[in-house]
N, CA, C and O atoms as CSV, one atom per row, in Angstrom:
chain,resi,resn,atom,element,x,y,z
A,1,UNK,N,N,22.119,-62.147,-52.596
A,1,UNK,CA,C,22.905,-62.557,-53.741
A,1,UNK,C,C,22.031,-63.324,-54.719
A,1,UNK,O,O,21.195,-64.078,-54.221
A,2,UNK,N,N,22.103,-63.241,-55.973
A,2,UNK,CA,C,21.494,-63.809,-56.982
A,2,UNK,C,C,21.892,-64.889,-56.959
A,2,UNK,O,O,23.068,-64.699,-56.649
A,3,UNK,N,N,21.712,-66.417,-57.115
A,3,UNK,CA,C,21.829,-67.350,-57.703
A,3,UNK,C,C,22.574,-67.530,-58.872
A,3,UNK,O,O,23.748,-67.896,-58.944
A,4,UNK,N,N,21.680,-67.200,-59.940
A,4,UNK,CA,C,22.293,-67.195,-61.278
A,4,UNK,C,C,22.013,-65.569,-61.855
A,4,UNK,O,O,21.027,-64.855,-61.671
A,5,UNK,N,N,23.123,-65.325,-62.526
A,5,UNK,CA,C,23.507,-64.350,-62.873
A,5,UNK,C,C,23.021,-64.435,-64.869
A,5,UNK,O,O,23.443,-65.385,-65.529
A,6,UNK,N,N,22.203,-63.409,-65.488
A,6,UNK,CA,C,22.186,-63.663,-66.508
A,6,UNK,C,C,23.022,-62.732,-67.495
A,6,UNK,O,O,22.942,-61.533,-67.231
A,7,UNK,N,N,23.737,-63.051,-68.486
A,7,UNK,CA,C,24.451,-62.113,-69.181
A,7,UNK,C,C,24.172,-62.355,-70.595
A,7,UNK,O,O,23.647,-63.337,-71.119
A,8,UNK,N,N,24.643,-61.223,-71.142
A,8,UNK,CA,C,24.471,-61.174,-72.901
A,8,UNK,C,C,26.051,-61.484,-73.590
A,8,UNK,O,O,26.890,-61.730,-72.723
A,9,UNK,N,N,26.432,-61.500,-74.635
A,9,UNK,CA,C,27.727,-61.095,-75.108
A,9,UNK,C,C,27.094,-60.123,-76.074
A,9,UNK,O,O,25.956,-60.362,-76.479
A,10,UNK,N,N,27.620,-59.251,-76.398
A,10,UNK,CA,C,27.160,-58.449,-77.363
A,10,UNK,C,C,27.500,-58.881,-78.451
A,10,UNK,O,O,26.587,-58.419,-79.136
A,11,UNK,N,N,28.269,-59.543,-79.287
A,11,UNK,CA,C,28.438,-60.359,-80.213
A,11,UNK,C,C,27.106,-61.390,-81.116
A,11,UNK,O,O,26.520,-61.458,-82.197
A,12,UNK,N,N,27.196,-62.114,-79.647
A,12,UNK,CA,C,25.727,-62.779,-80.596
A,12,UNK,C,C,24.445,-62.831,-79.826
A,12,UNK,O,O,23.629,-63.749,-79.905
A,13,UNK,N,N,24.315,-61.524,-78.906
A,13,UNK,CA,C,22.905,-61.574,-78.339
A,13,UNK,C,C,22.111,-62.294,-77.580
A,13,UNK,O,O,20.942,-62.036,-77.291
A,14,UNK,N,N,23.027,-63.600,-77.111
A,14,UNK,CA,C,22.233,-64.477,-76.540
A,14,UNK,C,C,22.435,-64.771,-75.281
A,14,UNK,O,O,23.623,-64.870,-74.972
A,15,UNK,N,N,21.443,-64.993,-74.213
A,15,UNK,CA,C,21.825,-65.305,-72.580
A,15,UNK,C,C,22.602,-66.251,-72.260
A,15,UNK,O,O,22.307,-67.370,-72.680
A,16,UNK,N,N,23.700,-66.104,-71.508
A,16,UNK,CA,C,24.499,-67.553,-71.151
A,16,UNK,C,C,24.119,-67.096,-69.598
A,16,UNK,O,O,23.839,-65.958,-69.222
A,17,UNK,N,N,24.191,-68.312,-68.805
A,17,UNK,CA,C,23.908,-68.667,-67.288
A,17,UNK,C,C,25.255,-68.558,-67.222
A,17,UNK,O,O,26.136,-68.924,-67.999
A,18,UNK,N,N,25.298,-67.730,-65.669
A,18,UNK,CA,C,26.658,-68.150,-64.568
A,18,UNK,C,C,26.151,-67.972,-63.898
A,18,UNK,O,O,25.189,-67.231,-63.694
A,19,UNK,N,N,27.257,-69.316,-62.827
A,19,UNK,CA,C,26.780,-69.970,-61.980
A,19,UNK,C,C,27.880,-69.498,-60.705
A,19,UNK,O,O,29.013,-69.026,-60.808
A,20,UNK,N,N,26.964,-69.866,-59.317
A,20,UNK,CA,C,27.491,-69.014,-58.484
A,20,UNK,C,C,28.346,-70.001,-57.989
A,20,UNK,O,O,28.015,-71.171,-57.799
A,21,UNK,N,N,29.686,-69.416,-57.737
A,21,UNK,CA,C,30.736,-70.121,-56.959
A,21,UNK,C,C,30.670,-71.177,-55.469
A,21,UNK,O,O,30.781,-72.307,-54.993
A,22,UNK,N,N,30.513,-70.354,-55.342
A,22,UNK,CA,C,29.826,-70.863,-53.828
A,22,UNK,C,C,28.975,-72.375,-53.840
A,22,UNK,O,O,29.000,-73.176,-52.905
A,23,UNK,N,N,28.259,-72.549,-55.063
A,23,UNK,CA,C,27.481,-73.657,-54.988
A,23,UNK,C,C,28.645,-74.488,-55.580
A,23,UNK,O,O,28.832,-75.558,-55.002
A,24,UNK,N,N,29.611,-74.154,-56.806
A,24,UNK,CA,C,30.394,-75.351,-57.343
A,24,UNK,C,C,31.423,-75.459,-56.113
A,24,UNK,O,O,31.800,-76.622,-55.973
A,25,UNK,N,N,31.947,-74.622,-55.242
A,25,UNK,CA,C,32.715,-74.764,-54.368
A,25,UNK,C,C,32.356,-76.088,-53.550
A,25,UNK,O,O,33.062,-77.096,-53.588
A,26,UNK,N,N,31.298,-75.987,-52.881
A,26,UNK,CA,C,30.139,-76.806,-52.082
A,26,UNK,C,C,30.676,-78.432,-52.707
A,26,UNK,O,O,31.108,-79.257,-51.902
A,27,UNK,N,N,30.617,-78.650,-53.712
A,27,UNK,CA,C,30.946,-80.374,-54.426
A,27,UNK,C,C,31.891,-80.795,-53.832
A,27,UNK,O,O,31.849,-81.941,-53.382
A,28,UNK,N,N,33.168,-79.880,-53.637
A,28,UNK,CA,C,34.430,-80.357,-53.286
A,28,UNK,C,C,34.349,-80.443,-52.189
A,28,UNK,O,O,34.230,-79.496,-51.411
A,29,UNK,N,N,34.416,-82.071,-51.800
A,29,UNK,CA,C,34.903,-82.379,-50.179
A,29,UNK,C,C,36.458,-81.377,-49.843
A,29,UNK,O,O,37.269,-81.017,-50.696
A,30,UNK,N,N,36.510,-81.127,-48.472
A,30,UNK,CA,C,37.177,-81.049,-47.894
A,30,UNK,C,C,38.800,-81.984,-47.439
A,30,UNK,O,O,38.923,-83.198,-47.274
A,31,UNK,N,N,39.748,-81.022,-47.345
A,31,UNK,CA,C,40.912,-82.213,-47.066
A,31,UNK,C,C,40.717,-82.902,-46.074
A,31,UNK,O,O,40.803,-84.125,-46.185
A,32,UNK,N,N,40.405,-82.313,-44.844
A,32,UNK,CA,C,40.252,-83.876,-44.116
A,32,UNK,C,C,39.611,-85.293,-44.443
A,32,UNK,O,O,40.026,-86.433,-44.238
A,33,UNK,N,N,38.313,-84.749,-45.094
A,33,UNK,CA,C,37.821,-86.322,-45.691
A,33,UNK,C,C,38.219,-86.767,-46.541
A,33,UNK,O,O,37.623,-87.813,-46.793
A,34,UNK,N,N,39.247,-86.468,-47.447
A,34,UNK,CA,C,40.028,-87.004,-48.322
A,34,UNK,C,C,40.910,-87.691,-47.898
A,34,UNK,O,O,41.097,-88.787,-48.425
A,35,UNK,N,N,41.665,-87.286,-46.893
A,35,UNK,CA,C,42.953,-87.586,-45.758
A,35,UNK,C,C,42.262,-88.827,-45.354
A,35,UNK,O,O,42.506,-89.850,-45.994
A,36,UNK,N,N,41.332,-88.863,-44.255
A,36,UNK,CA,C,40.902,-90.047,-43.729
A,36,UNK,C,C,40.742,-91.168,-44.822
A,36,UNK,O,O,40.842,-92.364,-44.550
A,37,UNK,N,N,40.513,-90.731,-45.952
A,37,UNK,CA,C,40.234,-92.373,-46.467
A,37,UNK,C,C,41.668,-92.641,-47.205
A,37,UNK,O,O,41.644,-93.546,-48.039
A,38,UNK,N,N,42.472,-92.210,-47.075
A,38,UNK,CA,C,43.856,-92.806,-47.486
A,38,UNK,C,C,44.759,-93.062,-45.729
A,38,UNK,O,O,45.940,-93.267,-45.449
A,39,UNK,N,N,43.956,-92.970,-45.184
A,39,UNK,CA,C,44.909,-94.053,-44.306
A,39,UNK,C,C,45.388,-95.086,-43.908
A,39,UNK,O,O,44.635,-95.703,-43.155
A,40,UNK,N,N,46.584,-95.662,-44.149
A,40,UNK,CA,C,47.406,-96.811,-44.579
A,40,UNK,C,C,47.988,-97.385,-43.882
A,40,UNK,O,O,48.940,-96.810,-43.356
A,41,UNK,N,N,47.726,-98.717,-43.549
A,41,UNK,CA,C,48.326,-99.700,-42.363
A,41,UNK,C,C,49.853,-100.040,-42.766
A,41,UNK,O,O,50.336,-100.566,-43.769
A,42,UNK,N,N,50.491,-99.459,-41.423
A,42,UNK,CA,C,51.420,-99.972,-41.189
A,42,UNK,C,C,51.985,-101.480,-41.547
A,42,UNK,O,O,51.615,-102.506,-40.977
A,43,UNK,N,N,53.090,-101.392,-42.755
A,43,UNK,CA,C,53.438,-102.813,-43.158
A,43,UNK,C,C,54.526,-103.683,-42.275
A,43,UNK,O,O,54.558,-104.895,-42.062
A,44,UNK,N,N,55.679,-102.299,-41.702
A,44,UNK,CA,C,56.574,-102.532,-40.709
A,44,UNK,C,C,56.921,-101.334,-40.023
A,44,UNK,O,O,56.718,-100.139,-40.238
A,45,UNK,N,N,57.791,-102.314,-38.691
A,45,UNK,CA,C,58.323,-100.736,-37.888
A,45,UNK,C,C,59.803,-101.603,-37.384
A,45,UNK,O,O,60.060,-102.794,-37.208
A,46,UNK,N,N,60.674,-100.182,-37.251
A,46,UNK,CA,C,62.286,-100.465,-36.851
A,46,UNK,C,C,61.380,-100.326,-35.319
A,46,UNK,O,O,60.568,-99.445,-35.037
A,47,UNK,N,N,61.841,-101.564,-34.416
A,47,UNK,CA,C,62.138,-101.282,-33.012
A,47,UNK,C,C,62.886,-102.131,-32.621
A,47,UNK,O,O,63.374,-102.888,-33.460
A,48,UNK,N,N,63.315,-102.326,-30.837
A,48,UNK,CA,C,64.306,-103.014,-30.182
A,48,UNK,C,C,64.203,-104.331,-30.028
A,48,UNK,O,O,63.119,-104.579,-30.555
A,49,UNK,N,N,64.510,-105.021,-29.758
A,49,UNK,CA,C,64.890,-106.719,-29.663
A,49,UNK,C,C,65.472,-106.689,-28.175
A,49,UNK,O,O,66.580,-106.180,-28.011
A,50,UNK,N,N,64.797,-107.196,-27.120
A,50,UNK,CA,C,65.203,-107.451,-25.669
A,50,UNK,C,C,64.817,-108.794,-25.648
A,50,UNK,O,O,63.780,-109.376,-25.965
A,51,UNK,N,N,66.264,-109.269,-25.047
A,51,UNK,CA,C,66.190,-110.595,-24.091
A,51,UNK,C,C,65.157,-110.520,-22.900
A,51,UNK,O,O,65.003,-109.646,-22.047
A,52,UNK,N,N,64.411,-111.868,-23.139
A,52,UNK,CA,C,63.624,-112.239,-22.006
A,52,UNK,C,C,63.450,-113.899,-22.005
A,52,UNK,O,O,63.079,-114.716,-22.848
A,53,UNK,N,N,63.918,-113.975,-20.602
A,53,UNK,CA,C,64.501,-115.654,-20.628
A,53,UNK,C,C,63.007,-116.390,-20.668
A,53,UNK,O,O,62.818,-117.222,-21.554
A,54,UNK,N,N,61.705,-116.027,-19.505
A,54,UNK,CA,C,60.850,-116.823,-20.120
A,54,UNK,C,C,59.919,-116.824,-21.205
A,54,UNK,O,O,58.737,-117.048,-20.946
A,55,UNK,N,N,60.237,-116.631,-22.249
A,55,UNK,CA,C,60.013,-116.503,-23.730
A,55,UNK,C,C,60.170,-117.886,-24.668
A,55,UNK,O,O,61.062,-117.796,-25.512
A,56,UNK,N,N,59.833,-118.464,-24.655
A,56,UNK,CA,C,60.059,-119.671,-25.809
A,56,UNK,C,C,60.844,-119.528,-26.411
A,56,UNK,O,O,61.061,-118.322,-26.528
A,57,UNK,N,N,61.957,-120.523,-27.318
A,57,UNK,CA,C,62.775,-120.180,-28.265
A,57,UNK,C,C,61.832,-120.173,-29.618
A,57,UNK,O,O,62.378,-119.765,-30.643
A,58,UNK,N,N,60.560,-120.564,-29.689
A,58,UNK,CA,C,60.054,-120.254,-31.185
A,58,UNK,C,C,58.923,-119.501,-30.802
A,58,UNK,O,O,57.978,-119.756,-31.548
A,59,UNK,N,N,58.636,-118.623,-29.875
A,59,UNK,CA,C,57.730,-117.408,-29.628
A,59,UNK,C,C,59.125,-116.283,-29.797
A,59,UNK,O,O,60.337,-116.377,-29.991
A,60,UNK,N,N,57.871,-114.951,-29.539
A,60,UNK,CA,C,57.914,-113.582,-29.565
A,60,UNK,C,C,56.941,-113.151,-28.984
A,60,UNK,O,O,55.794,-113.594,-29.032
A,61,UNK,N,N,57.421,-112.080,-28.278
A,61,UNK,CA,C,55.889,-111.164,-27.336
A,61,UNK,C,C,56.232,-109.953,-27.751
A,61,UNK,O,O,57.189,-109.208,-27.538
A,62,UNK,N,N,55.170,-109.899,-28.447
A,62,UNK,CA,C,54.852,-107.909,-28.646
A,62,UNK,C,C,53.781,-107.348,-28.059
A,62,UNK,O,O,52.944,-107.889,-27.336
A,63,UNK,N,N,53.867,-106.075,-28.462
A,63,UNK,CA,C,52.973,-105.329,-27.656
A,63,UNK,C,C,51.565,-105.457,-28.502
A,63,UNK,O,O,51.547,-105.449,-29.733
A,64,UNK,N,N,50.463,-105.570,-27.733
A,64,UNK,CA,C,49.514,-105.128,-28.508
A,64,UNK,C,C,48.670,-103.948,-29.412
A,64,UNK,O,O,47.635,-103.855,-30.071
A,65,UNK,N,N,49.545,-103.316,-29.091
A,65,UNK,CA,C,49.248,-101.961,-29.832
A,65,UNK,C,C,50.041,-102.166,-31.073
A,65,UNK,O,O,49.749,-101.734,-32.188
A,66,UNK,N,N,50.930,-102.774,-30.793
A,66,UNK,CA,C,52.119,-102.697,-32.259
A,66,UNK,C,C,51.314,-103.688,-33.059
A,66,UNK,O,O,50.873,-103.552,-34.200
A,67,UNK,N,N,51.214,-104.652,-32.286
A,67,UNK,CA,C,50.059,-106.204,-33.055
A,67,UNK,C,C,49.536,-105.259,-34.208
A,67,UNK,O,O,49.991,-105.133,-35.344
A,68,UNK,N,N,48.289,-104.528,-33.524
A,68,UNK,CA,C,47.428,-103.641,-34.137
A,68,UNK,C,C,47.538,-103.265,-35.381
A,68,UNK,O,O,47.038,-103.741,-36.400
A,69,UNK,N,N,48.413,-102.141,-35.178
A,69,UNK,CA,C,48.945,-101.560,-35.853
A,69,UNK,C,C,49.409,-102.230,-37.162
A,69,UNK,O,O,49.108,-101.867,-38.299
A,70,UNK,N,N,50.160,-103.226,-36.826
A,70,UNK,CA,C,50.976,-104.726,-37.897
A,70,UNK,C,C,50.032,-105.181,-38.784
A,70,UNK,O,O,50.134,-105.215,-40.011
A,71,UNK,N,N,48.824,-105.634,-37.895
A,71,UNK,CA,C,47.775,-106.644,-38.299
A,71,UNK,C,C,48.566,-107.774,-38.029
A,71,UNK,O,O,48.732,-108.720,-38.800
A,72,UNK,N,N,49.084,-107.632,-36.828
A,72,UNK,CA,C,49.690,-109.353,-36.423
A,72,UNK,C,C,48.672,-110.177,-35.576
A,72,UNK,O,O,48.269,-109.773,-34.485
A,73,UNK,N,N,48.312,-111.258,-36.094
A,73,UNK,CA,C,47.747,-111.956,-35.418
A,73,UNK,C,C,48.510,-113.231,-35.265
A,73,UNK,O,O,48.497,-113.713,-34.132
A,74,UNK,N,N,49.175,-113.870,-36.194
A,74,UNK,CA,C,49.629,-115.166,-35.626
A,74,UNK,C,C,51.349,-115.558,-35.495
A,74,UNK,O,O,52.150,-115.926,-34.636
A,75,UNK,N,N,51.312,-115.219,-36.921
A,75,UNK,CA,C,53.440,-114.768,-36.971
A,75,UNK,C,C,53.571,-113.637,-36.778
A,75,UNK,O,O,52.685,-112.789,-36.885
A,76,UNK,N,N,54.627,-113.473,-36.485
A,76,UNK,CA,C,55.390,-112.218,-36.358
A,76,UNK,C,C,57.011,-112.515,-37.254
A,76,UNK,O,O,57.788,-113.438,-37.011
A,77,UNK,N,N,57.140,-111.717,-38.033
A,77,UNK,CA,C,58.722,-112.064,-39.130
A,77,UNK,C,C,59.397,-110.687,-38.243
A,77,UNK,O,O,58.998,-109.524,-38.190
A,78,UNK,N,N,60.486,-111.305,-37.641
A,78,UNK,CA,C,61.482,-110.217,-37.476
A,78,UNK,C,C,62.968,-109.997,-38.418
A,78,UNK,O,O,63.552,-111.076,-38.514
A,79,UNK,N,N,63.723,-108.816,-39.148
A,79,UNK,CA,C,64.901,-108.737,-39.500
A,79,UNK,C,C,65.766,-107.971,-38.753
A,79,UNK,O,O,65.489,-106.912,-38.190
A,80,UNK,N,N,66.998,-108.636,-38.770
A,80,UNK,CA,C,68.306,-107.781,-37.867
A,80,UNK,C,C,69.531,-107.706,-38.542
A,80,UNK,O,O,70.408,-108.565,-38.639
A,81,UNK,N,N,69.476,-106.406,-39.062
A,81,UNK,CA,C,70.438,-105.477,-39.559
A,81,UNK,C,C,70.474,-106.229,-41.141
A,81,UNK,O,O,71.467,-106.625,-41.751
A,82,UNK,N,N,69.132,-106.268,-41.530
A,82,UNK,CA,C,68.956,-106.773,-42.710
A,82,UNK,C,C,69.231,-107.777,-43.235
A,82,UNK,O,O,68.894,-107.837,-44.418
A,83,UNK,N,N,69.850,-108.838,-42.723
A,83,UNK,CA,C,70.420,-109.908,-42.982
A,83,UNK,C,C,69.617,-111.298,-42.482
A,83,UNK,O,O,69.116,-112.157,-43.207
A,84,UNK,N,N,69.647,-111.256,-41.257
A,84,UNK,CA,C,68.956,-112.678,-40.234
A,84,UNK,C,C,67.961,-112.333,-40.315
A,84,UNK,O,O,67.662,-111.218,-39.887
A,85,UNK,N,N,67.077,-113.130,-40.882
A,85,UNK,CA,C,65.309,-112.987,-40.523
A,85,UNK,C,C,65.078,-114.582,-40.193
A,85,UNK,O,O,65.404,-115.640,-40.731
A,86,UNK,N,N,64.101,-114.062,-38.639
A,86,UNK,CA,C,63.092,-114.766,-38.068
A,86,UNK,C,C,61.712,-115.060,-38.065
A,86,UNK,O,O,60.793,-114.256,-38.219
A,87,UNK,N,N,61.648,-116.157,-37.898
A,87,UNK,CA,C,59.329,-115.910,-38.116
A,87,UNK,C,C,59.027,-116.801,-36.365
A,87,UNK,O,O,59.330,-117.941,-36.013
A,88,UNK,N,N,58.391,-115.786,-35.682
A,88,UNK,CA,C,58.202,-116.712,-34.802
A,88,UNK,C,C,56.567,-116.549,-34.314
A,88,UNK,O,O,55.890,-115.610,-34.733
A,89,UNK,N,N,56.089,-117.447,-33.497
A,89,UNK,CA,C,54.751,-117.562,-33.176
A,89,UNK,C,C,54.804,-115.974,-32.236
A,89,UNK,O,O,55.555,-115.643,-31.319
A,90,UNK,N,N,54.122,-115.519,-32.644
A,90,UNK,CA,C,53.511,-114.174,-31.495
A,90,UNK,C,C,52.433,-114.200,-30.460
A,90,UNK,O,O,51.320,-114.656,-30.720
A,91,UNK,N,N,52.771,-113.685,-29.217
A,91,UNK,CA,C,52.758,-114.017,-28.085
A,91,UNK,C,C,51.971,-112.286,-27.854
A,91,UNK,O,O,52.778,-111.374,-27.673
A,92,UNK,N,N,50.769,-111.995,-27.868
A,92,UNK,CA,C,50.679,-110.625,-27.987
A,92,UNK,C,C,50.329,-110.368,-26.530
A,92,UNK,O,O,49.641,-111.145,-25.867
A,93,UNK,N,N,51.009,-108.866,-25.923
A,93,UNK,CA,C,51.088,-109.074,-24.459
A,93,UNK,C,C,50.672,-107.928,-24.355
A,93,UNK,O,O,50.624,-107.310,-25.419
A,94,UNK,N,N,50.249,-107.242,-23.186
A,94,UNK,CA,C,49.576,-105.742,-23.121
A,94,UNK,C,C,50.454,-105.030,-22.221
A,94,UNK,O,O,50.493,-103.800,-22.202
A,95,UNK,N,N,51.573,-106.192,-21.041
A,95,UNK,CA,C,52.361,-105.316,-20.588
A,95,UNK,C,C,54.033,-105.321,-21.223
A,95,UNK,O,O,54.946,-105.188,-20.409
A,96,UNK,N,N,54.353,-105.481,-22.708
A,96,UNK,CA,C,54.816,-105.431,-23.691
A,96,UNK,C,C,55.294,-104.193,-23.875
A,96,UNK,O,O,54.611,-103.820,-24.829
A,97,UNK,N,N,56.309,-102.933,-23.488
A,97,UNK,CA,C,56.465,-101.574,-24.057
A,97,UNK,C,C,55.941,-101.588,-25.697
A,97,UNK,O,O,56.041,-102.593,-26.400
A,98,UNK,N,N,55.452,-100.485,-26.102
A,98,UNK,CA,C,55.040,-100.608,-27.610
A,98,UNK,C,C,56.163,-100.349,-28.838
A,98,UNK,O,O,55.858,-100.417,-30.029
A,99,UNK,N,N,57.897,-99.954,-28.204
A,99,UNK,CA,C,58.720,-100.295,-28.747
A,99,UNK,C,C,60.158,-101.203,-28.859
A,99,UNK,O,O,61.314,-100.984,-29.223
A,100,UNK,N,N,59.178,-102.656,-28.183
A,100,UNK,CA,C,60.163,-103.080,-27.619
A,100,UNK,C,C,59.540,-104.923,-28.365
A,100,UNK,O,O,58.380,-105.107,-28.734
A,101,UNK,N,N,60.323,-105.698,-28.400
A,101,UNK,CA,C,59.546,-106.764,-28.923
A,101,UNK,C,C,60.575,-108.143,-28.073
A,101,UNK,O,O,61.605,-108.513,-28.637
A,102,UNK,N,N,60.298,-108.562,-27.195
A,102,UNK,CA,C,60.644,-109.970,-26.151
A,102,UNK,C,C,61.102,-111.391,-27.091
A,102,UNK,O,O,60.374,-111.915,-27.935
A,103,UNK,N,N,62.129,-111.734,-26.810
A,103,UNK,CA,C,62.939,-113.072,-27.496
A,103,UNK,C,C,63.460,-113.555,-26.810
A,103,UNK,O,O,63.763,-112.924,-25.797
A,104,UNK,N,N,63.820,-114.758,-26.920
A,104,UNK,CA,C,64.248,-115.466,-26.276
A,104,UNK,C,C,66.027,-115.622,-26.100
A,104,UNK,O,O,66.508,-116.277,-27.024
A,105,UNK,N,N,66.937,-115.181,-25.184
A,105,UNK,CA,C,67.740,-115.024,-25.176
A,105,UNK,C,C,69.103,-116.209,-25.950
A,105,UNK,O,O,70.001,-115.859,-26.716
A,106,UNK,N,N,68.887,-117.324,-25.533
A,106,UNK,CA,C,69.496,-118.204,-26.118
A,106,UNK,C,C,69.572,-118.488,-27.458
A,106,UNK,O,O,70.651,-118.690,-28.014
A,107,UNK,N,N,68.792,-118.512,-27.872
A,107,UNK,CA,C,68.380,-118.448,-29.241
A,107,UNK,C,C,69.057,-117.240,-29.996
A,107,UNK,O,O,69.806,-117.533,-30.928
A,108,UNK,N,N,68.848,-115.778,-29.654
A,108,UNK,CA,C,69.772,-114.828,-30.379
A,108,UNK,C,C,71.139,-114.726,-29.982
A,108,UNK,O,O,71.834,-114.281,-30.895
A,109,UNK,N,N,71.923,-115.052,-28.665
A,109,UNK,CA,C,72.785,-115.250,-28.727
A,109,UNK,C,C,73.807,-116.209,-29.546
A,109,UNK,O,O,74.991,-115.990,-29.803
A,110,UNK,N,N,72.755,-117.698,-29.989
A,110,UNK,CA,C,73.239,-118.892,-30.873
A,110,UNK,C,C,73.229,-117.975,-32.161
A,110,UNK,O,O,74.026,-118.528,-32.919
A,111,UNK,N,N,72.678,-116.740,-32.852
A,111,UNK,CA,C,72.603,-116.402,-33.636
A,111,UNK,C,C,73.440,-114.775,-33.742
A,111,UNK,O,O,73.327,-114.057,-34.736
A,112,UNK,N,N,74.132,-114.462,-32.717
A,112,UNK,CA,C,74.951,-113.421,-32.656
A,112,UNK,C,C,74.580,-112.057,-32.396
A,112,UNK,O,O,75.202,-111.005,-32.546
A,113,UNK,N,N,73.359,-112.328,-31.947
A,113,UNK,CA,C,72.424,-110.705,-31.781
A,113,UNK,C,C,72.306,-110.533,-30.742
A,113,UNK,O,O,71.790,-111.386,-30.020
A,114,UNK,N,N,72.785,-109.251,-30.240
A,114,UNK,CA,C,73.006,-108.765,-28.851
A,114,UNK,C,C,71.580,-108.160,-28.634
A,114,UNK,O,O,70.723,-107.986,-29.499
A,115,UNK,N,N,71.513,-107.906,-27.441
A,115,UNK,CA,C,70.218,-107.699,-26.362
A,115,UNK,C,C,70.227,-106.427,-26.862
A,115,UNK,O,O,71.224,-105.836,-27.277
A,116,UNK,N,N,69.001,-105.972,-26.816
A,116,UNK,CA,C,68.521,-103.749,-27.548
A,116,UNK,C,C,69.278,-104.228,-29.102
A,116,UNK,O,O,70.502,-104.307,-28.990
A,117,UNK,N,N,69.021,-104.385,-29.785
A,117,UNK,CA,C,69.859,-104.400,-31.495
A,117,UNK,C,C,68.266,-103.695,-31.850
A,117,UNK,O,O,67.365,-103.565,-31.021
A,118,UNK,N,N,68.214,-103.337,-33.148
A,118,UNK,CA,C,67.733,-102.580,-33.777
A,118,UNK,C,C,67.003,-103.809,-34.459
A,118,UNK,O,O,67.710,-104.791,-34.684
A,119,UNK,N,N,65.599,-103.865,-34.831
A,119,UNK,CA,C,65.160,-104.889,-35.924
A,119,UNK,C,C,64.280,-104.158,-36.554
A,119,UNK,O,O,63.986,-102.984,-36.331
A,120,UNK,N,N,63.718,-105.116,-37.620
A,120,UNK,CA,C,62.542,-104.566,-38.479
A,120,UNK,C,C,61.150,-105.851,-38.117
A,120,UNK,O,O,61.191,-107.039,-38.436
A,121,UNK,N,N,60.039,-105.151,-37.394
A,121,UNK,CA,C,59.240,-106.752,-37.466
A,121,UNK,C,C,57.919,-105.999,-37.936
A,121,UNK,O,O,57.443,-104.940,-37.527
A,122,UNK,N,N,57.390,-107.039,-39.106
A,122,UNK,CA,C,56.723,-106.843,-39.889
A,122,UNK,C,C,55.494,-108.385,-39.447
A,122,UNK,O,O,55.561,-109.122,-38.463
A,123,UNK,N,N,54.487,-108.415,-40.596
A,123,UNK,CA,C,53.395,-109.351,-40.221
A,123,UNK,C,C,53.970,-110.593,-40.670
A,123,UNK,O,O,54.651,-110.431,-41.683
A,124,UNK,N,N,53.920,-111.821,-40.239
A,124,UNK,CA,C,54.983,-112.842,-40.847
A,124,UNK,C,C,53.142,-113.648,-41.611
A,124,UNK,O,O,51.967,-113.321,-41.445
A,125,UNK,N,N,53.629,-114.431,-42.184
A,125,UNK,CA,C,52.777,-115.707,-42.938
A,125,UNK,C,C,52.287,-116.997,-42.674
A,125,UNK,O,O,51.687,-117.620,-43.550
């Protein structure tokens, strides 16, 4: 295959260059490496709220994978059913299910939230 291809127009006689596809093709990254650099940390996730009596009333134990994922390192902000939001010290645990997040029972009962409820916990401040 030629490289460059030379042509005339018959009009005005003069050589214009074309250029082979294949090489302008070549510039354009690929979708996967485009993909990889827009990957975007998780700001929040809906998971469960389980009672666990030895839990502090101002801790939380999550999983460490969810931590991760969060970028939780010190708070953890939980919401339930959009309304009650909590910030409590996080307690990051490895035998933690990764959709499940440990509270202290007394404490959500003083606050009306039954054991498995649905929350939103995000990175607290």
């Amino acid at each position: 295959m030629a490289e460059e291809v030379k042509a005339t127009t018959p009009e005005e006689g003069k050589e214009q260059r074309k250029l082979d596809v294949k090489k302008l093709v070549a510039v354009i990254p690929p979708p996967s490496v485009l993909a990889a650099r827009k990957q975007v940390q998780l700001r929040e996730k809906r998971i469960r709220l389980r009672y666990s009596p030895d839990v502090p009333p101002d801790q939380a134990k999550i999983s460490s994978r969810l931590a991760k994922e969060l970028g939780i390192t010190e708070y953890v902000e939980m919401t339930v059913a959009g309304r009650k939001r909590f910030k409590f010290k996080a307690i990051i645990d490895d035998s933690v299910p990764y959709d499940y997040i440990y509270v202290n029972p007394d404490l959500m009962r003083q606050y009306g939230i039954a054991d498995n409820s649905m929350c939103t916990v995000r990175k607290g401040s």
